[in-house]
C-alpha positions as CSV (number, residue, x, y, z in Angstrom):
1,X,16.7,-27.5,-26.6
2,X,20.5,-25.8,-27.4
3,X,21.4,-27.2,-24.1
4,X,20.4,-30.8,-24.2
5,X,21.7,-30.7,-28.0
6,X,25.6,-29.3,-26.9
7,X,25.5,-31.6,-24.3
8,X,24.6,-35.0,-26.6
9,X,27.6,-33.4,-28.7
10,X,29.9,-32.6,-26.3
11,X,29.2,-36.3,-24.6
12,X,30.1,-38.5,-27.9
13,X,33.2,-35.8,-28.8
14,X,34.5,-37.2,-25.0
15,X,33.8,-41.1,-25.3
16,X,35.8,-40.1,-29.1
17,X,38.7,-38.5,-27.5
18,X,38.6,-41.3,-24.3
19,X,38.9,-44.0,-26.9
20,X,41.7,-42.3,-29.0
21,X,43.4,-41.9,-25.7
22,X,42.9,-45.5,-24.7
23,X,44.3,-46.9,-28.2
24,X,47.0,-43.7,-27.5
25,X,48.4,-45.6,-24.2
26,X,48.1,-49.2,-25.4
27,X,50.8,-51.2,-24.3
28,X,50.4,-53.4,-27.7
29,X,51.4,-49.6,-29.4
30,X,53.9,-48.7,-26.6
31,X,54.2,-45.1,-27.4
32,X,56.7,-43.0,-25.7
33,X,55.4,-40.4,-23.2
34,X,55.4,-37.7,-25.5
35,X,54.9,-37.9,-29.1
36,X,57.0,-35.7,-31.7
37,X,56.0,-34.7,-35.1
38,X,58.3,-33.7,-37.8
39,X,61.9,-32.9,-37.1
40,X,61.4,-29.8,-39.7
41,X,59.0,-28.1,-37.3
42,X,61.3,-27.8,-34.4
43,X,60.3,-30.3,-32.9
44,X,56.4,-30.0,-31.6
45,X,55.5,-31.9,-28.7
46,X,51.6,-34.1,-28.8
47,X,50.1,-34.9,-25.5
48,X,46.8,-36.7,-26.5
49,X,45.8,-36.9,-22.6
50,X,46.4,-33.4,-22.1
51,X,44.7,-32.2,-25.4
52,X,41.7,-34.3,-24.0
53,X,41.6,-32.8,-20.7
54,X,41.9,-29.4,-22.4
55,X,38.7,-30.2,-24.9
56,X,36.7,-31.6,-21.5
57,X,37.9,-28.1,-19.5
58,X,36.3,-26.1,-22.4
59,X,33.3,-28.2,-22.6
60,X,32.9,-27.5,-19.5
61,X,33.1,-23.4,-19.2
62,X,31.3,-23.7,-22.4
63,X,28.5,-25.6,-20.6
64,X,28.7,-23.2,-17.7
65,X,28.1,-20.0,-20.0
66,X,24.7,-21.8,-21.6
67,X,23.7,-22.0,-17.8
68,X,24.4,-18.6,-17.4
69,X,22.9,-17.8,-20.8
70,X,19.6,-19.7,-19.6
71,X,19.6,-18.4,-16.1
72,X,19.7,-14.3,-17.8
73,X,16.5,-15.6,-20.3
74,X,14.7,-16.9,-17.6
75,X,15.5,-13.0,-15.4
76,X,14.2,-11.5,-18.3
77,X,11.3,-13.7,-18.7
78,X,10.3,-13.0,-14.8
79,X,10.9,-8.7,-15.7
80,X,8.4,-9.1,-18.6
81,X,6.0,-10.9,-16.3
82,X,6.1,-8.7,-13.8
83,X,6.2,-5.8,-16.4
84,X,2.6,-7.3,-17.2
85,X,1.4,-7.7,-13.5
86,X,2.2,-4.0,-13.0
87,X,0.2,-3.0,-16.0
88,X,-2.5,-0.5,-15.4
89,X,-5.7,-1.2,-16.8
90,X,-6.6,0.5,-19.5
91,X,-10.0,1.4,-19.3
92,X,-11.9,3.4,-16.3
93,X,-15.5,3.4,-15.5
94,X,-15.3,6.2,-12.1
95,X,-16.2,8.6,-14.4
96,X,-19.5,6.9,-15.5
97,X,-19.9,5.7,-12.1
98,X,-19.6,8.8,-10.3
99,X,-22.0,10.6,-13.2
100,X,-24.5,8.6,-12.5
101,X,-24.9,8.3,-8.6
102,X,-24.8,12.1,-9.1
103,X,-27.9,12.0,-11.2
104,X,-29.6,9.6,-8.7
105,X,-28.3,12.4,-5.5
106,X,-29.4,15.2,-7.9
107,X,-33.3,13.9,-7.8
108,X,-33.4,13.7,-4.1
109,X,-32.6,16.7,-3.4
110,X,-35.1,18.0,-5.6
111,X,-37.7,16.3,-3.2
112,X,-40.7,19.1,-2.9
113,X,-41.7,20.8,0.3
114,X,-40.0,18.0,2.8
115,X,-36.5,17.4,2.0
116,X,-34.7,14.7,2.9
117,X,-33.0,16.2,5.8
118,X,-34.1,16.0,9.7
119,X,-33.8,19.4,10.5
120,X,-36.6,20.3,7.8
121,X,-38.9,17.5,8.8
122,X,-38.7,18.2,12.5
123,X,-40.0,21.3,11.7
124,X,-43.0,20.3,9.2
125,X,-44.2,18.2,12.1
126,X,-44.1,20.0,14.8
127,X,-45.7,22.8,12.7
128,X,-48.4,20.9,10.9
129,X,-48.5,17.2,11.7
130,X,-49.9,15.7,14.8
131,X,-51.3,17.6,17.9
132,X,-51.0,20.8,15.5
133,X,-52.8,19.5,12.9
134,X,-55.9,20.2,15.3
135,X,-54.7,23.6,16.4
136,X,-56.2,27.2,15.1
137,X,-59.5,28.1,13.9
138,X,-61.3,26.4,11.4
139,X,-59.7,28.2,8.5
140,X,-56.2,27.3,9.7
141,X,-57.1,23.3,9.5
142,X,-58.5,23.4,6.4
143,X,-55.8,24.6,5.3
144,X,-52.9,22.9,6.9
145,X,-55.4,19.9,6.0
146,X,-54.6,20.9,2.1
147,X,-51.0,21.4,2.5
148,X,-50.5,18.2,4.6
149,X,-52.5,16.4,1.1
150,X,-50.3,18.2,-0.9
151,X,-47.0,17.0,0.8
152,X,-48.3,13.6,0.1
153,X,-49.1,13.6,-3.5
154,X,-45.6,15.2,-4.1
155,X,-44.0,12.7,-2.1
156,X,-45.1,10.0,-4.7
157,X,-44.2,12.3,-7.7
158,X,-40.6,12.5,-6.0
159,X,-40.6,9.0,-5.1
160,X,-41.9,8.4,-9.1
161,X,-39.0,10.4,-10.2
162,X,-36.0,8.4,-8.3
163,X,-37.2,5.4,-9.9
164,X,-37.6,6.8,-13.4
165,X,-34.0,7.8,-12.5
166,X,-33.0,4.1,-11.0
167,X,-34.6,2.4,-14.4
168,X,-32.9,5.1,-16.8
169,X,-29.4,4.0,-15.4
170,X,-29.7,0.3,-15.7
171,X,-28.8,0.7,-19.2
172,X,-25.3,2.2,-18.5
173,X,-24.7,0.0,-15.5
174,X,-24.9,-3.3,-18.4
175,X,-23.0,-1.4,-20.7
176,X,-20.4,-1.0,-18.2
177,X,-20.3,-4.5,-16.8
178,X,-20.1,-5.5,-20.3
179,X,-16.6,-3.2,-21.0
180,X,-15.4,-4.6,-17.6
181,X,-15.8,-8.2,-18.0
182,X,-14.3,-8.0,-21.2
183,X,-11.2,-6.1,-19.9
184,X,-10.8,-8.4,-16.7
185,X,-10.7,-11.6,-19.2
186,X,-8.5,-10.2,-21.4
187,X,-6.1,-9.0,-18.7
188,X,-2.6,-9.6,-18.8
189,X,-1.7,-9.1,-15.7
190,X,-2.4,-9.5,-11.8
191,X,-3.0,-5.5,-11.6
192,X,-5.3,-5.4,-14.7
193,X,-7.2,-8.3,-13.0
194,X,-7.5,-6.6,-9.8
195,X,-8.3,-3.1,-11.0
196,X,-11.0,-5.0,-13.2
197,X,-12.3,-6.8,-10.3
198,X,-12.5,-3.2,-8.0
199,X,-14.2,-1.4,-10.8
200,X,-17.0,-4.5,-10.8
201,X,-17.5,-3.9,-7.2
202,X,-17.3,-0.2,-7.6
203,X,-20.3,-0.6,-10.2
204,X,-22.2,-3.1,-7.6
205,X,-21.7,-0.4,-4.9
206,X,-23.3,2.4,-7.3
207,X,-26.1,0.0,-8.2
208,X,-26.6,-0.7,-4.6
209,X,-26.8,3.4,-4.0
210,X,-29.7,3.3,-6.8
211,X,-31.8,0.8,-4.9
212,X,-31.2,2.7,-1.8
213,X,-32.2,6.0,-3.0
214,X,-35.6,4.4,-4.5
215,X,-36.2,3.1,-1.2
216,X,-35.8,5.6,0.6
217,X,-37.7,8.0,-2.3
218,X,-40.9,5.4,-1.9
219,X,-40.6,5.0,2.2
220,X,-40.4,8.9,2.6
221,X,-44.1,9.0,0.3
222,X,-45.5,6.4,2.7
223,X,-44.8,8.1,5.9
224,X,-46.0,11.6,4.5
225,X,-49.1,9.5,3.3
226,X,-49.2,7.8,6.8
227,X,-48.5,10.9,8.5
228,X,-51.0,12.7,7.2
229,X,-53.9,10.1,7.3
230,X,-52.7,10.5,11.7
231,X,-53.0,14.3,11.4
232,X,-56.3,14.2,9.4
233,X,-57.8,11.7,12.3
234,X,-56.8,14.3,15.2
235,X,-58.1,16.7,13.0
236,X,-61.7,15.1,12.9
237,X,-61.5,14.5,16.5
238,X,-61.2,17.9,17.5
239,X,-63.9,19.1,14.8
240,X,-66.5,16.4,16.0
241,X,-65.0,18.4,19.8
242,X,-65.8,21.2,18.9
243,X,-69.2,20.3,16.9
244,X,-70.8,18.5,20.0
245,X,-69.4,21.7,22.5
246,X,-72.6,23.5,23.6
247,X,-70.7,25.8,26.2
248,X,-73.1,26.5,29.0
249,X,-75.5,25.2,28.1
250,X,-79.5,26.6,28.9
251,X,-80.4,28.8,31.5
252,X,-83.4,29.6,32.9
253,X,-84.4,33.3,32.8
254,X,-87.8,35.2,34.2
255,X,-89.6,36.2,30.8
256,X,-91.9,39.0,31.3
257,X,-95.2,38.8,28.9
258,X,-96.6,42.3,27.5
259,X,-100.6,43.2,28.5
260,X,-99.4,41.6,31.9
């Protein structure tokens, strides 16, 4: 607005100056070449033409300077802009995030008897589910039979507890989408955006680790449940084995009556 204003000023101080020039070099006025002004001055000498060139020549640097002027407010706007973009966001949620995937790894591994590992449940089958589950005396089935129903109903109570655990962070997880919605709208800068934006998906990826962990609580409490309803049919197989197993059978002996 400065610019366009000197210009529009500097234009009709020109067309004033190219008019007194013109009226300056009028034949009807026949001026000499140079005009003089008072003999009592010693003599000073009046170009019109150059004291017009010299006003346009000043114009002209003075024009050049607002360029300049414009070009170092326009730097400084790009350096604030870029001071913004490089702004950190203010406001973290890793530690929330990280709090509450712990809470969610914290309740498997508080799964009872099988854990969540392969080592461990190699072992529990090959011990006490399948083709072992029929093994030993009758004592030793009834009671791998009790721990194998056991196993199960403490597979539900962990897979109960994940879930509790799941539900209980919901809460947080909207509180914290809340905080970083509001942040990533009110950014004011490209970073802040961005950092917004990764902490959304960092939430989505912690919510996603929930689901997985109740799944996998609920689908570990099935195949215990599953497992054991196998190893309690090969168990009744072999009993009902054993049951109809007469050995020998009868044999026929000479039987020797008394008062013979």
């Amino acid at each position: 607005m400065t610019s366009m204003h000197f210009r529009r000023n500097a234009g009709r101080a020109l067309a004033a100056l190219a008019l007194a020039g013109s009226v300056a070099v009028s034949p009807v006025a026949a001026p000499p070449a140079h005009a003089f002004f008072g003999g009592g001055f010693g003599g000073i000498v009046y170009d019109p033409r150059n004291h017009a060139e010299n006003i346009l020549s000043a114009a002209r640097a003075l024009e050049q300077i607002n360029n300049q002027i414009q070009q170092l407010q326009n730097e400084a706007q790009m350096l604030i802009n870029q001071a913004r973009n490089l702004a950190s966001l203010p406001h973290s949620s890793l530690a929330e995030l990280q709090a509450s995937v712990q809470r969610t790894q914290q309740l498997l591994s508080e799964a009872q008897r099988i854990a969540h590992d392969v080592a461990a449940i190699d072992r529990a089958f090959t011990e006490d589910y399948g083709a072992a589950a029929a093994a030993g005396d009758f004592d030793a089935r009834i009671a791998g039979a009790r721990n194998r129903w056991e196993t199960s109903v403490a597979g539900f109570e962990d897979a109960l507890k994940v879930q509790a655990g799941v539900v209980g962070n919901i809460e947080g997880a909207r509180a914290e989408m809340a905080a970083l919605v509001a942040r990533s709208q009110s950014a004011t800068g490209a970073l802040q955006a961005a950092q917004a934006g990764n902490q959304i998906l960092a939430l989505q990826s912690a919510q996603i680790a929930d689901l997985t962990a109740a799944i996998a609580a609920q689908n570990r409490a099935q195949s215990l449940e599953a497992a054991r309803a196998a190893s309690a049919e090969a168990q009744a197989r072999e009993n009902l084995n054993r049951f109809l197993d007469y050995g020998s059978g009868y044999t026929p002996t000479t039987v020797r009556l008394f008062g013979g």
